[in-house]
C-alpha positions as CSV (number, residue, x, y, z in Angstrom):
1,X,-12.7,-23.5,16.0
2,X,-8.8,-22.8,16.6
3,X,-6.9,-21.2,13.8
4,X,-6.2,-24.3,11.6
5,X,-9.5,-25.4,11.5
6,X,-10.8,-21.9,10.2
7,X,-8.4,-22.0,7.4
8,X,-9.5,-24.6,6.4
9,X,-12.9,-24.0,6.6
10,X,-12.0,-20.5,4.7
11,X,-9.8,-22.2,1.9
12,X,-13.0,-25.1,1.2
13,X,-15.6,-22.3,1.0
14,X,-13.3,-20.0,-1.1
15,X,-13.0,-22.9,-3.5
16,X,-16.2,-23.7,-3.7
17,X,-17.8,-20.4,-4.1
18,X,-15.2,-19.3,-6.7
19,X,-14.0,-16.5,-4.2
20,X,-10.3,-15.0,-4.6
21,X,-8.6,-13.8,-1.7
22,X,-6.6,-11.0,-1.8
23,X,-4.1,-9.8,1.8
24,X,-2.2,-7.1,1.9
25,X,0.9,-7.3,3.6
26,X,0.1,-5.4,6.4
27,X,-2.7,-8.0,7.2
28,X,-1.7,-10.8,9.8
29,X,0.2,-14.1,9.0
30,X,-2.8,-16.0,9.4
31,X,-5.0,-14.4,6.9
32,X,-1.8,-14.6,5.0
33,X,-1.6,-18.1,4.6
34,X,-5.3,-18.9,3.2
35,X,-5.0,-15.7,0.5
36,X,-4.6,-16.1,-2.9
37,X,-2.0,-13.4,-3.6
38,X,-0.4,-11.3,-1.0
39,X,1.4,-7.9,-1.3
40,X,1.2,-4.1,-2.1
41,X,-1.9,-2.6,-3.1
42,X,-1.7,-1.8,-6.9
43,X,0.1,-5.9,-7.6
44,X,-3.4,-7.1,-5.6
45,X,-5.6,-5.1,-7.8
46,X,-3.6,-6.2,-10.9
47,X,-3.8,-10.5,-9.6
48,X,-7.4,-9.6,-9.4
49,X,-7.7,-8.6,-12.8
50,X,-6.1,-11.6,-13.8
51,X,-8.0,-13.9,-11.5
52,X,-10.9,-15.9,-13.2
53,X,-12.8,-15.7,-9.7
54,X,-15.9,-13.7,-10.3
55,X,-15.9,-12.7,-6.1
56,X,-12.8,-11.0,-4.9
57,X,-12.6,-10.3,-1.4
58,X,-9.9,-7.9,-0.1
59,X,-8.0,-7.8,3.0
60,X,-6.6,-5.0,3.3
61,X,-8.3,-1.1,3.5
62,X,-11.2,0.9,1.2
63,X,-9.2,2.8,-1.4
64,X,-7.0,-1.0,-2.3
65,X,-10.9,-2.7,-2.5
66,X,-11.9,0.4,-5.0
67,X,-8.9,0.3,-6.9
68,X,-9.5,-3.8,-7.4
69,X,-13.1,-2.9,-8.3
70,X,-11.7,-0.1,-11.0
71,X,-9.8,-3.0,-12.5
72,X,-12.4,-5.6,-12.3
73,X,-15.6,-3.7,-13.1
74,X,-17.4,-7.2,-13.7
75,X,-16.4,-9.1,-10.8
76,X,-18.3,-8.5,-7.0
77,X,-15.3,-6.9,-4.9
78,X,-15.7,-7.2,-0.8
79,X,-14.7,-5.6,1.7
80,X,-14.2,-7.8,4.5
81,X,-13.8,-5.0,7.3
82,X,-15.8,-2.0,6.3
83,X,-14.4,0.3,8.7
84,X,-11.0,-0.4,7.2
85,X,-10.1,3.2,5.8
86,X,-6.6,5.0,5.1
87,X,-5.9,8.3,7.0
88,X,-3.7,9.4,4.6
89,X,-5.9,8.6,1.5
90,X,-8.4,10.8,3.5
91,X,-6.7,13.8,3.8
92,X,-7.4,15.0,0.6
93,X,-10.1,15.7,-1.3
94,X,-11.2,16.3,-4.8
95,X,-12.5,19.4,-4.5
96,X,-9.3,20.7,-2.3
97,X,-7.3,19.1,-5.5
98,X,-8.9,21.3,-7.9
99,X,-8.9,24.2,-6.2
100,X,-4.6,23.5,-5.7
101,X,-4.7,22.9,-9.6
102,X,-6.2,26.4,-10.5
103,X,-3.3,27.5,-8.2
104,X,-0.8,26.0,-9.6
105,X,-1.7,26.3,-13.4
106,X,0.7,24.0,-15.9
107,X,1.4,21.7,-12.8
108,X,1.1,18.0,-14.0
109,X,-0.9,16.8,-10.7
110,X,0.1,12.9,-9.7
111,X,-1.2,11.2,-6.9
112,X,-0.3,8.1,-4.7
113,X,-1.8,5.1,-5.2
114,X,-3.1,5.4,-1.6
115,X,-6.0,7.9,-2.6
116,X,-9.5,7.6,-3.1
117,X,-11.1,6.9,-6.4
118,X,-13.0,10.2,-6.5
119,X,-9.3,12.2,-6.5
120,X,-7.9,10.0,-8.5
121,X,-10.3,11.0,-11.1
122,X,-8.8,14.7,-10.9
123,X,-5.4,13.6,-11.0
124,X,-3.3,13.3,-14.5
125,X,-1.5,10.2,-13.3
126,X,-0.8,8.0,-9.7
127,X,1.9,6.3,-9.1
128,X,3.2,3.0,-6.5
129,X,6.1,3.9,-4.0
130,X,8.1,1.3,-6.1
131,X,7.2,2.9,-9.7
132,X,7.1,7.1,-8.8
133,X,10.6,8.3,-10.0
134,X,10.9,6.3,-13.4
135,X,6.9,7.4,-13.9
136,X,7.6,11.2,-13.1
137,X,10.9,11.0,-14.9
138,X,9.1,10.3,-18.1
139,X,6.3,12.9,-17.7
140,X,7.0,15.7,-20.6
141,X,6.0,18.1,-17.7
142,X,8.9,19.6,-15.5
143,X,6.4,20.8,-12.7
144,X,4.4,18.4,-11.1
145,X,2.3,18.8,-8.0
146,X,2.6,15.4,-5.6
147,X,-0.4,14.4,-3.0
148,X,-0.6,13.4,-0.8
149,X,2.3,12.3,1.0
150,X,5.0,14.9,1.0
151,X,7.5,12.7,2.5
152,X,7.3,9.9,-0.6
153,X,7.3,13.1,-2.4
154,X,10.2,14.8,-0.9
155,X,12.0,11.0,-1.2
156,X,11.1,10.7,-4.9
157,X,12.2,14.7,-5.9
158,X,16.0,13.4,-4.3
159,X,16.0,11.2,-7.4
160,X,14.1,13.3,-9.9
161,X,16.0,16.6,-9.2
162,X,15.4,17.8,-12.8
163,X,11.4,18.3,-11.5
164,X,9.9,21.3,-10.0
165,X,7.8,19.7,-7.3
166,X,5.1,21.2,-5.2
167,X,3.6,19.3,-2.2
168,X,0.4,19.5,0.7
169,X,1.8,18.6,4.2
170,X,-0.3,15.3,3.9
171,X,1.1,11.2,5.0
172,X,1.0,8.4,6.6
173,X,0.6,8.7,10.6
174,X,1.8,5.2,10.7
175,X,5.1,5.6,9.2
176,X,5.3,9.3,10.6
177,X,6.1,7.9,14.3
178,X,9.2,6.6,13.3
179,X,12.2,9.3,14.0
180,X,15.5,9.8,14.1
181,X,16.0,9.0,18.1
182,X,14.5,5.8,17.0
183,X,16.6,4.7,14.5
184,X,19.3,6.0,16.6
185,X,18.3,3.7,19.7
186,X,17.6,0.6,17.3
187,X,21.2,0.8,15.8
188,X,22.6,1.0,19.2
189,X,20.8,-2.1,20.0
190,X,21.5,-3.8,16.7
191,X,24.7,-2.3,15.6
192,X,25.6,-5.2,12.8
193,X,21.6,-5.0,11.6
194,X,21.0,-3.0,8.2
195,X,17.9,-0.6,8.3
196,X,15.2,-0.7,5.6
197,X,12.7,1.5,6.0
198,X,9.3,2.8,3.9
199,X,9.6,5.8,1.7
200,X,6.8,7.6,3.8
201,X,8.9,8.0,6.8
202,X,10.5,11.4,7.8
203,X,13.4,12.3,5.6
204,X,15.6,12.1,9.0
205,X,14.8,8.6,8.8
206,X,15.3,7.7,5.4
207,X,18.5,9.3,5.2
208,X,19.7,7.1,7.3
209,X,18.5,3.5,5.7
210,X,20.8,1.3,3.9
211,X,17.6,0.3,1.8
212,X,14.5,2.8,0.9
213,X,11.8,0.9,-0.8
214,X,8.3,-0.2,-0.9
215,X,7.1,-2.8,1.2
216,X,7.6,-5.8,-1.2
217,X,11.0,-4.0,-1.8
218,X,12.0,-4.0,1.7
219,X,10.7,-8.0,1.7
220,X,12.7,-8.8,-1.3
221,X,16.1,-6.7,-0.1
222,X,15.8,-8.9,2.9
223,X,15.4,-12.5,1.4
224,X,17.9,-11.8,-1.3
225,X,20.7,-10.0,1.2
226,X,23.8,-11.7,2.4
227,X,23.3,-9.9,5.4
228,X,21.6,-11.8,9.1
229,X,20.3,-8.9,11.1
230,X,18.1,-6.1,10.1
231,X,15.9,-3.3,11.6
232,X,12.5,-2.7,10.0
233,X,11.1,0.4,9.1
234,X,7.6,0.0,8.6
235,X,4.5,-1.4,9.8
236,X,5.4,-4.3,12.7
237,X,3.5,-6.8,10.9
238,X,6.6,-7.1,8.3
239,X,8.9,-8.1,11.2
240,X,7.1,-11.2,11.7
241,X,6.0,-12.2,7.9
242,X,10.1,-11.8,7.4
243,X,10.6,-13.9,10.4
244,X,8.6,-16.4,8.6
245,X,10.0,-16.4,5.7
246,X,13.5,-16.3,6.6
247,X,14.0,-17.9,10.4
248,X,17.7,-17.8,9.5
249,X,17.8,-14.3,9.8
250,X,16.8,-11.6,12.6
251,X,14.2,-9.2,12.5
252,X,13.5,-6.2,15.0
253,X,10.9,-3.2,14.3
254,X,12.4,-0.3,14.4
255,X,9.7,1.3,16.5
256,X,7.2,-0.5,18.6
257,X,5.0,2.2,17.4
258,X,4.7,1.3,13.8
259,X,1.2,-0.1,13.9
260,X,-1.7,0.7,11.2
261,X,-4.8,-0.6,13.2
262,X,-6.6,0.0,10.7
263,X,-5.1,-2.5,8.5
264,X,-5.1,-4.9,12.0
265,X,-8.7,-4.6,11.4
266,X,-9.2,-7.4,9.2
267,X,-9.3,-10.5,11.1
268,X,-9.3,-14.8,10.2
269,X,-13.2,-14.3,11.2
270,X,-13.9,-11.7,8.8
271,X,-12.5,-13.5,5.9
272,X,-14.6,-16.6,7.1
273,X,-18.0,-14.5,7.1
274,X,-17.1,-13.2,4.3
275,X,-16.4,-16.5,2.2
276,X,-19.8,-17.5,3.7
277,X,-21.7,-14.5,2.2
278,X,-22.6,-12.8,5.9
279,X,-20.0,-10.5,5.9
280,X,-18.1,-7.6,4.1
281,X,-19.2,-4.8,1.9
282,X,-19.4,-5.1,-1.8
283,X,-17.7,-2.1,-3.3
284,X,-19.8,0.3,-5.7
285,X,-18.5,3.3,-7.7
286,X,-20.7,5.1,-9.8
287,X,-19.7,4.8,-13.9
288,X,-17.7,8.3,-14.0
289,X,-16.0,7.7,-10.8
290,X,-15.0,4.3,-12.5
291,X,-13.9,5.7,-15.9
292,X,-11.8,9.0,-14.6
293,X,-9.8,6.5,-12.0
294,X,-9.3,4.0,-14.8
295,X,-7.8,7.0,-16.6
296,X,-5.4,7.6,-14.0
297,X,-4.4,4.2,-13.0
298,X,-4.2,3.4,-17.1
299,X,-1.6,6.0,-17.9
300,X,0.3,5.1,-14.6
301,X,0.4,1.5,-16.3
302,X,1.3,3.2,-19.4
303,X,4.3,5.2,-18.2
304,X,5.5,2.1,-16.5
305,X,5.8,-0.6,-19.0
């Protein structure tokens, strides 16, 4: 089979099985282009929700194929490379977050999206990259403790100054191999190019973007800008879906470095084994883990409307 023909293999099985396809945008352009929805995690759980499908198969990593499965308790969630995991979602657990609770009494405790379901059911609220400072803007609390990526963190108390904020050293190893001598060596490459970059990266980085953002942020500043040339600060795979999407412009990663293999785990012959029913692992959370995420994600919804 060569790539076309698996696609379309995928996209007949998918419709006749009643399987949605859900690729994050970290995932590669060819898995892109037989999904269903593609984007960040938390807008892929919430099109899954939506979705009348009753299989759902993510492409993407574990905590984004829990999180669908917290908003679609009803509907079989895969996912299609188990090993797919997060690092930073990892590096914290729920114990270690109640134990930073009791030492930090009358700290409101909100956690990234990019967690597990087990700590999200110790945390008050979660936020997206996109949604943290208008969430923790409108949190009664003035103290909040932020997990577990201190550089989001750091990036979100710039614009939330009126918050006490406490933090783990905890991120994303992807985004933390970007530095300054990079960005310094891709603008003297690129000097008429515009840098966006991911709100995980170092603060020396970020303080020198023209644009700051989530990932479907950075996407959308780059369709909608007047501007032809621009440097991309996050994981590689963005250079190329933007090189798709707008072949008018330039694209160029601002490190070569800025690779998540674990989300280059999830390959066009995963999806089809999974669409067959021989591949993937269905997602199962136990009815507490369930309800104290729910709780979370809910008032993270709730905050943001």
């Amino acid at each position: 089979m060569n790539t076309r023909e698996m696609q379309d293999e995928i996209i007949r099985l998918k419709q006749e099985n009643d399987v949605c396809i859900l690729a994050h945008a970290y995932t590669s352009h060819d898995v892109w282009e037989v999904a269903d929805y593609v984007g960040d995690s938390f807008g892929l759980s919430q099109q899954a929700a939506k979705a009348s499908n009753k299989t759902i198969i993510m492409c993407g990593v574990r905590f984004m194929a829990e999180t669908v499965k917290i908003l679609s308790p009803d509907k079989k969630v895969l996912l299609a490379a188990p090993e797919a995991g997060c690092p930073m979602a990892d590096q914290i657990d729920a114990d270690w977050l109640r134990q930073l609770k009791e030492e930090n009494p009358g700290y409101t405790a909100v956690c990234y999206i990019n967690t597990t379901s087990e700590l999200k059911t110790e945390c008050d609220v979660c936020v997206t990259s996109s949604s943290a400072p208008d969430i923790i803007k409108k949190l009664d609390s003035d103290k909040i403790l932020f997990v577990p990526d201190c550089n989001l963190g750091g990036w979100i108390q710039k614009q939330v100054p009126e918050k006490d904020f406490k933090m783990i050293k905890g991120g994303c190893p992807t985004h933390l191999r970007a530095r300054k001598a990079d960005v310094e060596k891709a603008k003297a490459a690129h000097p008429d190019a515009l840098l966006l970059v991911h709100p995980e990266c170092l603060a020396e980085v970020t303080d020198m973007s023209d644009y700051a953002g989530s990932t479907t942020g950075i996407m959308n500043y780059a369709k909608n800008s007047d501007a032809k040339e621009f440097i991309i600060g996050t994981e590689n795979s963005i250079v190329q879906h933007l090189q798709f999407a707008c072949p008018d412009k330039k694209f160029y990663p601002l490190s070569k470095d800025l690779v998540c293999h674990n989300m280059k785990l999830t390959t066009l012959g995963d999806v089809l084994n999974c669409v067959k029913g021989e591949a993937g692992e269905e997602i199962h959370l136990s009815e507490d883990v369930m309800a104290g995420a729910k709780r979370c994600i809910d008032e993270m919804i709730r905050l943001g409307e």
